[in-house]
C-alpha positions in Angstrom: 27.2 -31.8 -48.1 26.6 -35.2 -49.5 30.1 -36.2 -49.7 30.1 -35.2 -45.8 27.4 -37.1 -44.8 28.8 -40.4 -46.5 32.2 -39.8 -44.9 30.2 -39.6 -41.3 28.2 -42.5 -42.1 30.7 -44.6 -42.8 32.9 -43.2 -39.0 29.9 -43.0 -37.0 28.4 -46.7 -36.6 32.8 -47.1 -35.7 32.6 -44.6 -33.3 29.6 -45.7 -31.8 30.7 -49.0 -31.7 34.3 -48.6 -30.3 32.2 -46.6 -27.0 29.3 -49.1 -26.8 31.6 -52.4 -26.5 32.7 -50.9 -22.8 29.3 -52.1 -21.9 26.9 -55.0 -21.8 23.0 -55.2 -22.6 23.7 -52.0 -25.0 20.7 -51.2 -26.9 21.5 -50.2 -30.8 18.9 -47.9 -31.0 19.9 -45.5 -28.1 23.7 -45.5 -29.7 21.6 -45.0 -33.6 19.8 -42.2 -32.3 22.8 -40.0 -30.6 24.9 -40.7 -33.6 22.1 -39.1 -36.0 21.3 -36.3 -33.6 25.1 -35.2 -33.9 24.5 -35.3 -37.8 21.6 -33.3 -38.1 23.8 -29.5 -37.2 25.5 -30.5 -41.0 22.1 -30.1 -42.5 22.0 -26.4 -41.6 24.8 -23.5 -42.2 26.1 -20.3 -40.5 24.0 -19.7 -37.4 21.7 -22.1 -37.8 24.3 -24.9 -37.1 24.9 -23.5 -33.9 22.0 -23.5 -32.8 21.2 -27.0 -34.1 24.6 -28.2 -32.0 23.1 -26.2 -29.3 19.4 -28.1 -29.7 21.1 -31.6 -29.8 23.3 -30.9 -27.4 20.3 -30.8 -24.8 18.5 -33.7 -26.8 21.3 -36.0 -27.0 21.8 -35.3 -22.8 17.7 -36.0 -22.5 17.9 -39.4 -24.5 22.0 -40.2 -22.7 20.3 -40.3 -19.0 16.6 -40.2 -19.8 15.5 -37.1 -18.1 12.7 -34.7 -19.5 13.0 -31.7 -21.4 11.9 -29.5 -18.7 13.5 -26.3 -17.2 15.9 -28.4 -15.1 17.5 -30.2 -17.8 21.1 -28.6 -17.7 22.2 -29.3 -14.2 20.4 -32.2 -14.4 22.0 -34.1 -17.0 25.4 -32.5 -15.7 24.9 -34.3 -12.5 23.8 -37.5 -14.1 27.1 -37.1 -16.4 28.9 -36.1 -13.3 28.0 -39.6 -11.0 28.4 -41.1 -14.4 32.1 -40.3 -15.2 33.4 -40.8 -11.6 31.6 -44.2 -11.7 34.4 -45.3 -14.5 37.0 -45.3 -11.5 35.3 -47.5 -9.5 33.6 -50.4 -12.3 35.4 -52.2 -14.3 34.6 -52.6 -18.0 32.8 -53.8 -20.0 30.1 -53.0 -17.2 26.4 -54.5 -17.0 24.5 -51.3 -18.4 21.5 -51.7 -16.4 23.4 -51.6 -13.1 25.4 -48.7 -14.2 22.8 -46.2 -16.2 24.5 -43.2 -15.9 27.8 -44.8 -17.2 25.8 -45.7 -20.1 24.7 -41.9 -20.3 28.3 -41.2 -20.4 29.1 -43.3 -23.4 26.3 -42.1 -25.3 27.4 -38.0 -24.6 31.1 -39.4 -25.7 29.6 -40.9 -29.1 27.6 -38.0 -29.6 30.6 -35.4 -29.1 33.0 -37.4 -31.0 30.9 -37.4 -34.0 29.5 -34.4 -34.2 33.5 -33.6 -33.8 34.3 -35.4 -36.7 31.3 -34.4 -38.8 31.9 -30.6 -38.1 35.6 -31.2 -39.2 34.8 -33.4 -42.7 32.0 -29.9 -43.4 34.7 -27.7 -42.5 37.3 -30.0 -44.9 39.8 -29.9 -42.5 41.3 -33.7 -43.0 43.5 -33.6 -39.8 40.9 -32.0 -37.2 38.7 -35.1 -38.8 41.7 -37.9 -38.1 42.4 -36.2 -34.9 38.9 -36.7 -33.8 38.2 -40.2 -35.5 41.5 -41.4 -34.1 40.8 -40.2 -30.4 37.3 -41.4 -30.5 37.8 -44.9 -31.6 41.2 -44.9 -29.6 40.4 -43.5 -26.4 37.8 -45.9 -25.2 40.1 -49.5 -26.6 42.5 -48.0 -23.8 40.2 -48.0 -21.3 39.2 -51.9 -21.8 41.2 -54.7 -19.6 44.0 -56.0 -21.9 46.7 -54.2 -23.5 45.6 -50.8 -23.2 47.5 -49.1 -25.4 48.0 -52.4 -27.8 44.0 -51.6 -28.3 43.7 -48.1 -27.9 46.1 -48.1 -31.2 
Protein backbone atom coordinates (compact mmCIF):
# COMPACT_ATOMS: atom_id res chain seq x y z
CA UNK A 1 0.00 0.00 0.00
CA UNK A 2 2.76 2.43 0.49
CA UNK A 3 4.28 2.09 -2.85
CA UNK A 4 0.55 3.03 -4.11
CA UNK A 5 0.20 5.92 -2.18
CA UNK A 6 3.62 7.42 -3.42
CA UNK A 7 2.75 6.57 -7.02
CA UNK A 8 -0.78 8.72 -6.46
CA UNK A 9 1.09 11.36 -4.81
CA UNK A 10 3.23 12.00 -7.21
CA UNK A 11 -0.06 11.87 -10.35
CA UNK A 12 -2.53 13.60 -8.23
CA UNK A 13 -1.22 17.33 -7.61
CA UNK A 14 -0.76 16.64 -11.98
CA UNK A 15 -4.09 15.75 -12.29
CA UNK A 16 -5.38 18.22 -10.18
CA UNK A 17 -3.45 20.75 -11.79
CA UNK A 18 -4.09 19.93 -15.48
CA UNK A 19 -8.29 20.39 -14.36
CA UNK A 20 -7.78 23.48 -12.17
CA UNK A 21 -5.70 25.67 -14.93
CA UNK A 22 -9.30 25.75 -17.00
CA UNK A 23 -10.14 28.26 -14.40
CA UNK A 24 -9.25 31.44 -12.69
CA UNK A 25 -9.34 32.44 -8.84
CA UNK A 26 -8.87 28.49 -8.09
CA UNK A 27 -8.42 27.96 -4.52
CA UNK A 28 -5.62 25.07 -3.78
CA UNK A 29 -7.20 23.85 -0.97
CA UNK A 30 -10.67 22.88 -2.51
CA UNK A 31 -8.47 20.95 -5.42
CA UNK A 32 -6.02 19.41 -2.05
CA UNK A 33 -9.02 18.21 -0.45
CA UNK A 34 -10.88 16.28 -3.41
CA UNK A 35 -7.60 14.76 -4.38
CA UNK A 36 -7.14 13.25 -0.73
CA UNK A 37 -10.75 12.26 -0.38
CA UNK A 38 -10.25 9.99 -3.56
CA UNK A 39 -7.18 8.55 -1.71
CA UNK A 40 -8.56 7.63 1.40
CA UNK A 41 -10.90 4.18 -0.37
CA UNK A 42 -6.87 2.70 -0.74
CA UNK A 43 -6.53 2.81 2.96
CA UNK A 44 -9.29 0.14 3.36
CA UNK A 45 -9.73 -3.39 1.48
CA UNK A 46 -12.56 -5.69 0.18
CA UNK A 47 -15.84 -4.11 1.07
CA UNK A 48 -14.81 -1.58 2.98
CA UNK A 49 -13.29 0.20 -0.12
CA UNK A 50 -16.51 0.33 -1.55
CA UNK A 51 -18.03 1.79 0.75
CA UNK A 52 -15.34 4.39 1.37
CA UNK A 53 -15.68 5.24 -2.71
CA UNK A 54 -19.22 5.28 -1.89
CA UNK A 55 -18.68 7.82 1.28
CA UNK A 56 -16.43 10.19 -0.82
CA UNK A 57 -18.23 10.02 -3.51
CA UNK A 58 -21.04 12.03 -1.69
CA UNK A 59 -18.30 14.12 0.19
CA UNK A 60 -16.27 15.01 -2.66
CA UNK A 61 -20.00 16.21 -4.46
CA UNK A 62 -20.74 18.22 -0.89
CA UNK A 63 -17.28 20.14 -0.94
CA UNK A 64 -17.47 20.26 -5.50
CA UNK A 65 -20.78 22.63 -5.21
CA UNK A 66 -20.99 23.37 -1.47
CA UNK A 67 -24.24 21.86 -0.59
CA UNK A 68 -24.99 20.15 2.86
CA UNK A 69 -24.95 16.67 3.70
CA UNK A 70 -28.64 16.45 4.20
CA UNK A 71 -31.18 13.89 2.65
CA UNK A 72 -31.27 15.86 -0.64
CA UNK A 73 -27.74 15.68 -1.39
CA UNK A 74 -27.87 13.20 -4.49
CA UNK A 75 -30.10 15.06 -6.88
CA UNK A 76 -28.82 17.92 -5.62
CA UNK A 77 -25.35 17.84 -6.55
CA UNK A 78 -26.53 15.98 -9.86
CA UNK A 79 -28.32 19.10 -10.82
CA UNK A 80 -25.50 21.44 -9.67
CA UNK A 81 -23.19 18.97 -11.88
CA UNK A 82 -25.79 19.00 -14.43
CA UNK A 83 -26.01 23.19 -15.03
CA UNK A 84 -22.33 22.80 -14.40
CA UNK A 85 -21.30 20.60 -17.44
CA UNK A 86 -23.68 22.24 -19.92
CA UNK A 87 -22.18 25.63 -18.85
CA UNK A 88 -18.73 24.38 -20.62
CA UNK A 89 -20.56 24.92 -24.01
CA UNK A 90 -21.42 28.14 -23.47
CA UNK A 91 -17.96 29.86 -21.40
CA UNK A 92 -14.98 29.80 -22.66
CA UNK A 93 -11.97 28.71 -20.74
CA UNK A 94 -10.03 29.39 -18.59
CA UNK A 95 -13.31 30.85 -16.91
CA UNK A 96 -13.50 33.41 -13.76
CA UNK A 97 -14.51 30.67 -11.02
CA UNK A 98 -16.55 32.87 -9.08
CA UNK A 99 -18.92 33.67 -11.92
CA UNK A 100 -19.10 30.12 -12.97
CA UNK A 101 -19.33 28.00 -9.48
CA UNK A 102 -20.89 25.07 -10.65
CA UNK A 103 -18.19 24.77 -13.49
CA UNK A 104 -15.73 24.85 -10.75
CA UNK A 105 -17.90 21.96 -9.10
CA UNK A 106 -17.40 20.13 -12.21
CA UNK A 107 -13.66 20.26 -12.25
CA UNK A 108 -13.41 19.30 -8.82
CA UNK A 109 -15.85 15.83 -9.45
CA UNK A 110 -13.43 15.39 -12.67
CA UNK A 111 -10.16 15.58 -10.38
CA UNK A 112 -11.75 13.53 -7.93
CA UNK A 113 -12.87 10.66 -10.43
CA UNK A 114 -9.71 10.70 -12.27
CA UNK A 115 -7.72 10.00 -9.30
CA UNK A 116 -9.47 7.77 -7.46
CA UNK A 117 -9.35 6.09 -11.17
CA UNK A 118 -5.90 6.03 -11.16
CA UNK A 119 -5.37 5.17 -7.47
CA UNK A 120 -7.81 2.09 -7.73
CA UNK A 121 -5.77 0.90 -10.80
CA UNK A 122 -1.94 1.42 -9.18
CA UNK A 123 -3.83 -0.89 -5.84
CA UNK A 124 -5.11 -3.19 -8.26
CA UNK A 125 -1.35 -3.19 -10.24
CA UNK A 126 -2.82 -2.98 -13.35
CA UNK A 127 -0.12 -0.49 -15.13
CA UNK A 128 -2.23 0.15 -18.30
CA UNK A 129 -5.85 0.84 -16.59
CA UNK A 130 -3.30 3.37 -14.44
CA UNK A 131 -1.81 5.07 -17.91
CA UNK A 132 -5.09 4.94 -19.34
CA UNK A 133 -6.52 6.92 -16.61
CA UNK A 134 -3.43 9.33 -15.94
CA UNK A 135 -3.26 9.85 -19.69
CA UNK A 136 -7.05 10.86 -20.16
CA UNK A 137 -7.07 12.89 -17.03
CA UNK A 138 -4.16 15.14 -17.64
CA UNK A 139 -5.11 14.95 -21.50
CA UNK A 140 -8.67 15.51 -21.74
CA UNK A 141 -8.88 18.86 -20.13
CA UNK A 142 -5.39 20.46 -22.30
CA UNK A 143 -7.92 19.78 -25.26
CA UNK A 144 -10.42 21.65 -23.98
CA UNK A 145 -8.22 24.95 -23.58
CA UNK A 146 -8.01 27.69 -26.55
CA UNK A 147 -4.87 26.83 -28.64
CA UNK A 148 -3.94 23.72 -30.28
CA UNK A 149 -6.21 21.38 -28.77
CA UNK A 150 -4.87 18.39 -29.48
CA UNK A 151 -1.09 19.81 -29.59
CA UNK A 152 -1.99 20.25 -25.64
CA UNK A 153 -4.22 17.56 -24.93
CA UNK A 154 -0.99 15.31 -26.00
Amino acid sequence: MGRSLLVVGVAAPLLAWSWMRMETGSDAWQAMLIVLLAVVPLLVRGWARVVAIVVTLFLAGAVAFDVGLGSALPGRVLGRFGNGFLEFYDVQVPFARADHLQMHGVLLIAVFAFTLAFALAVAARRPGLAALALLVGVGWPGTLMPGHDLVRGA
